[in-house]
N, C-alpha and C positions, 0 to 999 in steps of 0.2 A: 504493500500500500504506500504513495506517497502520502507525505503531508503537507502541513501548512494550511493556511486559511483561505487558498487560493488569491491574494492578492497580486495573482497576476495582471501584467500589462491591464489598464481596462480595455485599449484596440483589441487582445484577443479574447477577451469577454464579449465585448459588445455585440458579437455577431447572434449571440446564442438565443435571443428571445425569439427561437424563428422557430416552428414546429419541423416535426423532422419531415414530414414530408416536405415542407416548404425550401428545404435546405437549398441555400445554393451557396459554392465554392469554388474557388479558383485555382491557378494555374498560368507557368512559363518560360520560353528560352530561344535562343538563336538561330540564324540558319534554315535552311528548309528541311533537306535530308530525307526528300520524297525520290521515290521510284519513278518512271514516267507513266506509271498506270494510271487511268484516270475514269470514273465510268460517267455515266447520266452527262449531262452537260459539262464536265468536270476535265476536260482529255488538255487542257492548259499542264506545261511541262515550266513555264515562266509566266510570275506575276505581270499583270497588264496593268494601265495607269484608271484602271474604274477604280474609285473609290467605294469602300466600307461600310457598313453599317454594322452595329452588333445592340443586338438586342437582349438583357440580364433583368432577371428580377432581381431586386437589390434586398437586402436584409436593413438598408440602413446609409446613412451619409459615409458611411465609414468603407462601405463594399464600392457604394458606389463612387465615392472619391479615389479607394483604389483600382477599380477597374479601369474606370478613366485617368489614370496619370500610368498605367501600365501598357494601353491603348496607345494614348498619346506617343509615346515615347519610340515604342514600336512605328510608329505612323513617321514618326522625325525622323529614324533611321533608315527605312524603308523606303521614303516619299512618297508613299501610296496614304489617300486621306483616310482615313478613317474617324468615325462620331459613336459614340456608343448612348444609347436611348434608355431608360430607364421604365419599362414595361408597368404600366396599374394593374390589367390582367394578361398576365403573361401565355398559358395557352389560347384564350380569346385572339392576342394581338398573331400570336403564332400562326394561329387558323386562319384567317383574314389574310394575313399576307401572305400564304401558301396558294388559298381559294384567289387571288387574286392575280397570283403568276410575279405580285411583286416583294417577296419576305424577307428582310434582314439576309444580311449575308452570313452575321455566325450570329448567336443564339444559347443561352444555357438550354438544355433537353433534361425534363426529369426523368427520373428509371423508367416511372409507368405510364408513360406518354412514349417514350423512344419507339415501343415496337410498333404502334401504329405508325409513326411519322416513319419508318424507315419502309414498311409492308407497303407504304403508297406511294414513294418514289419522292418523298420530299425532302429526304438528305439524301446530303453527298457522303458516300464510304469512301472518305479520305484518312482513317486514324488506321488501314494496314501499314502507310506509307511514313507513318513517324518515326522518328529514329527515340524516341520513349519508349515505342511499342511495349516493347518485353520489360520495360522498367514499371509501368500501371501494375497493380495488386492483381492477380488471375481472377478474384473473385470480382474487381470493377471492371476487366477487361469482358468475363463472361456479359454483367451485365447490361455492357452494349454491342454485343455480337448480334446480329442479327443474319440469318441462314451463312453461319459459319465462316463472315465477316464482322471485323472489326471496323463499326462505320464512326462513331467520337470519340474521342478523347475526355477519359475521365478527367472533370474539372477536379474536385477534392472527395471527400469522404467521411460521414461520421459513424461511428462505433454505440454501442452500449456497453456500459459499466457501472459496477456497484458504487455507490456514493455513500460517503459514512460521515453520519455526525460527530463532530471529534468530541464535542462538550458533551455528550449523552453517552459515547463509546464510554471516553475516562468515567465516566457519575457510575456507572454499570461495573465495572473494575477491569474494563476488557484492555488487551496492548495490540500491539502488532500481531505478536502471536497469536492472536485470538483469532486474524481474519479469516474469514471461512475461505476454504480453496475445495469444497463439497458440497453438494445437498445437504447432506446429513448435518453439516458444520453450517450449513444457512441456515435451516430449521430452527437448529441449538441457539445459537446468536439470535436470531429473530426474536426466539423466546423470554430470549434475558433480555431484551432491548423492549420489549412489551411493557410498561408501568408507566402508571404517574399517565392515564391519559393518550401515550404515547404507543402508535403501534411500530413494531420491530420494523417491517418491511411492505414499501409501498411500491404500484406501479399502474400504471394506465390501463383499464379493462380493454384491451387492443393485443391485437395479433404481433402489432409493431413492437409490443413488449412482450411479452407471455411468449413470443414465437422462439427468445432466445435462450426457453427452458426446451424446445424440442430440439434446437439446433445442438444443447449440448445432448441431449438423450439419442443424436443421431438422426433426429427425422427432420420433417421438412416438408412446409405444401407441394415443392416440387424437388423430386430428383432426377436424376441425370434424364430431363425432360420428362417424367411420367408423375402424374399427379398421386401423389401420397400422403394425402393430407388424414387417413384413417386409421394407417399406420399404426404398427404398438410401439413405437418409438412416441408417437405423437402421443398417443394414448397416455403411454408411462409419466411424459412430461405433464400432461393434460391434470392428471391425476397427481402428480405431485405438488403441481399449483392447488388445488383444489385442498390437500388436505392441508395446505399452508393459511390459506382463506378456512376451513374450516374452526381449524383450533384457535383462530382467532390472533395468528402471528406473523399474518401478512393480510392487507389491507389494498383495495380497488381506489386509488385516489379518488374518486369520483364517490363512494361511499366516507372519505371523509370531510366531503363538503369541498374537495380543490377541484378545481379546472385539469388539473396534471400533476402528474410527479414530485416536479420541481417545487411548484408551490404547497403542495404538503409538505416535502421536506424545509420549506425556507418558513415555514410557519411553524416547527417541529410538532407536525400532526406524524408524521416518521421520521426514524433512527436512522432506517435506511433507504435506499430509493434506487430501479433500474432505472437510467435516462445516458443519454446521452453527451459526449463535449459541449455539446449547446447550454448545457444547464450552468456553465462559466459565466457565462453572460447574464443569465438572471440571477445569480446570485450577487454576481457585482452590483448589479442594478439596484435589486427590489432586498436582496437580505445579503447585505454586505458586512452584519456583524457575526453572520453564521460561520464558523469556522467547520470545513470539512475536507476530507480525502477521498481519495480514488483509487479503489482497487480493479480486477479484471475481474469476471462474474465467473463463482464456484466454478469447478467442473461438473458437468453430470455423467451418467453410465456412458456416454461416449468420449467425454474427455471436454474442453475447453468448446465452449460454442456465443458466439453473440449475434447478430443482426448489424447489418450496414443500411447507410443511405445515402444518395450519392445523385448527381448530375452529371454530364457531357456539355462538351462544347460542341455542338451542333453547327452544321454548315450545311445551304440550302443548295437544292442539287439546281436552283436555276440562277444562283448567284452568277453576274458577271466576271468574277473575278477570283474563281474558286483558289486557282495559286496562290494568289494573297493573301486571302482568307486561313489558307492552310500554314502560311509560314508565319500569320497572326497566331494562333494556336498552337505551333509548336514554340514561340515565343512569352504563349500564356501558360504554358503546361514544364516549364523551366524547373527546374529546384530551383534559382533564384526569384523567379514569379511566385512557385507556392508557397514559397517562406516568406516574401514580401506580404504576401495577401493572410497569410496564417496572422501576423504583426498586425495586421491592418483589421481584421475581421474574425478573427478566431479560426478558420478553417485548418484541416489537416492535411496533406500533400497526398497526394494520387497517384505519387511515384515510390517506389520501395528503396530509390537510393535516398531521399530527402528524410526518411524517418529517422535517422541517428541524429541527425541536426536541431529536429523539430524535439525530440525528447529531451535535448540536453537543451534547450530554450525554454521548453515548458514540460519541465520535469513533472509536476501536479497532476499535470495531466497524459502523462505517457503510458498508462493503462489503457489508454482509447485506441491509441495510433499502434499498440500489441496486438490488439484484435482484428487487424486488418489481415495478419495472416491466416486468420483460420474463421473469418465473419462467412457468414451464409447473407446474401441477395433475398430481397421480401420480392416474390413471384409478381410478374408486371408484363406478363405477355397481356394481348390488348383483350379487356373483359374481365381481369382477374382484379384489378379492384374493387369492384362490385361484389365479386367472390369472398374477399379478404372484408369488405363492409358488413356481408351476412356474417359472416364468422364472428366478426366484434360483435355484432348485436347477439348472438347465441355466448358469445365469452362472457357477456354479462350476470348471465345467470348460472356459471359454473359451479357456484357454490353449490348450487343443489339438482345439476344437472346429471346424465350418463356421460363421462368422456367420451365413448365409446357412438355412443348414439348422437351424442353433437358432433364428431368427424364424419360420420357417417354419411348427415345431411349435407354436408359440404362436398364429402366426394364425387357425387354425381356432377355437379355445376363446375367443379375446378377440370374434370374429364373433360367435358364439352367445351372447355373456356381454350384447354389444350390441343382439343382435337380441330380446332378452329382455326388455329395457330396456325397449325400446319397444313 
């Protein structure tokens, strides 16, 4: 577990008040380092003098002050203009300039939008051609492969980890050695951290969280493409959650009156909390005299398992000037760009050579940026979040549901969501 109270930087705080789904993250570096392949309107081997657009939902003055001076800069070097625009609804604006024939040239893509936007021809698969390639996490490169291309570039990436109240851990009599690295050892702790009001352990009634007790039990909505969401991997986790919420040593935020996680934790409605890097930021913010740590979440019966979320840098397959656009990207996707942008915004690097640098920066927090080797992808082929929304609304009632019979109802709909895909 690290420690300290987290008064890191607040730049790499401030990004956090963003839901995970909403995440977005960046990415950067020199040079082109492209092949001459090029498909859809893309077969440009040399940038041409059209100018840029790039299109980002921003988390904040802070993302978008550095997108744009990391933009700029690139643009000075370059001589090619480039403007970066600042999205109110960002798939909306997406859609419209796609249906229009006229859309941004790059573009943040989130995971569960990418496969439709790639199934209909409106990116460009330019990220085989990066000289990154092989440096992106396997697990963010999976989740923008699309029929066994690599069509963006992962911009960053966030993690789940256990967050611990340091002022309730000490009251409790617990040390370092105490951190659970088990189920069994979560249960245990949860239980002692239960008093005075306070429950042990909290997390979001959502698949986005709960999902990262199947990941370590081994299952998963999807595996190597086949939907498994019935699974007794999922079951066992299913069922382990359940008798945590039973005994009354683990807690549904939304059963304790929060909005989320975080805000239970920063209210000390809980000891402990699964969330995300994002939760830096609201702590700084909204409970900046809470002092707490970051450990990696137990193992379960299959070993070390969390949940990621993540974006691309998207590029429109009718941009005029796809070259440019792509030697923009491989200049935002930099270890110098994602540790500028980590400083600037909180985000984590998208590259596996930038993670020794990003840890010894933000020590506090380098339990996040350990899960990216072994993070499992929340399932986003097109129609499965609708999937994953029935499932949250049946998570809710887990306490006194069948595991078995609530994966059940979900397998049939997650099959068809898959059989569709393809």
């Amino acid at each position: 577990m690290t420690t300290g109270n987290h008064r890191t930087p607040r730049r790499l705080a401030a990004a956090a008040l963003v839901a995970a789904g909403a995440l977005t993250l960046s990415a950067c570096s020199g040079g082109s380092g492209f092949s001459d392949a090029g498909e859809g309107s893309g077969d440009q081997t040399e940038p041409t003098d059209a100018p840029l657009t790039v299109l980002i939902g921003s988390s904040g003055t802070a993302e978008t002050d550095a997108v744009t001076s990391a933009v700029s800069d690139w643009s000075g070097e370059s001589g090619i203009e480039a403007t970066v625009n600042v999205a109110s609804d960002l798939p909306q604006q997406l859609s419209q300039g796609f249906a229009s024939g006229d859309p941004a040239d790059v573009f943040y893509v989130s995971a569960d939008a990418f496969a439709g936007y790639a199934a209909n021809g409106s990116l460009e698969p330019y990220a085989e051609d990066l000289a990154a390639k092989d440096d992106f996490y396997p697990a963010l490169r999976e989740a923008f492969t699309y029929e066994d291309t690599l069509y963006c570039a992962p911009k960053d990436f966030s993690t789940l980890g256990l967050v611990i109240n340091d002022q309730l851990w000490s009251a409790a009599g617990l040390t370092d050695e105490d951190i659970p690295t088990t189920w069994d050892e979560l249960a245990d702790t949860a239980a002692t951290l239960t008093k005075d009001g306070t429950t042990g352990l909290a997390f979001s009634p959502e698949f986005q969280r709960v999902g990262a007790f199947a990941a370590a039990a081994g299952g998963g909505l999807v595996i190597d493409g086949e939907a498994t969401a019935n699974s007794t991997e999922n079951v066992e986790a299913l069922t382990y959650v359940q008798q945590l919420l039973d005994d009354g040593v683990a807690a549904y935020s939304s059963d304790l009156g929060a909005g989320w996680g975080g805000e239970a934790f920063g209210k000390g409605q809980a000891a402990m909390v699964i969330e995300g890097n994002w939760i830096a930021g609201a702590m700084s913010a909204d409970y900046p005299d809470v002092e707490y740590s970051i450990a990696e979440l137990p193992e379960g019966p299959a070993g070390k398992g969390t949940l990621q979320f993540t974006n691309c840098w998207g590029i429109a397959a009718d941009s005029e000037n796809i070259a440019g656009a792509r030697e923009l990207v491989e200049q935002l996707t930099s270890a110098d760009s994602q540790l500028a942008f980590a400083q600037a915004f909180g985000v984590m690097p998208s590259i596996q050579s930038a993670a020794d640098q990003w840890s010894t920066e933000y020590p506090d927090l380098a339990p996040f940026i350990a899960g990216g080797d072994y993070a499992q992808n929340v399932p986003a082929q097109p129609g499965a979040v609708d999937v994953i929304a029935e499932l949250n609304a049946q998570l809710e009632s887990l306490r006194t549901a069948d595991p078995q019979q609530l994966l059940d109802g979900i397998q049939p709909d997650l099959e068809a969501v898959l059989a569709d895909a393809r």
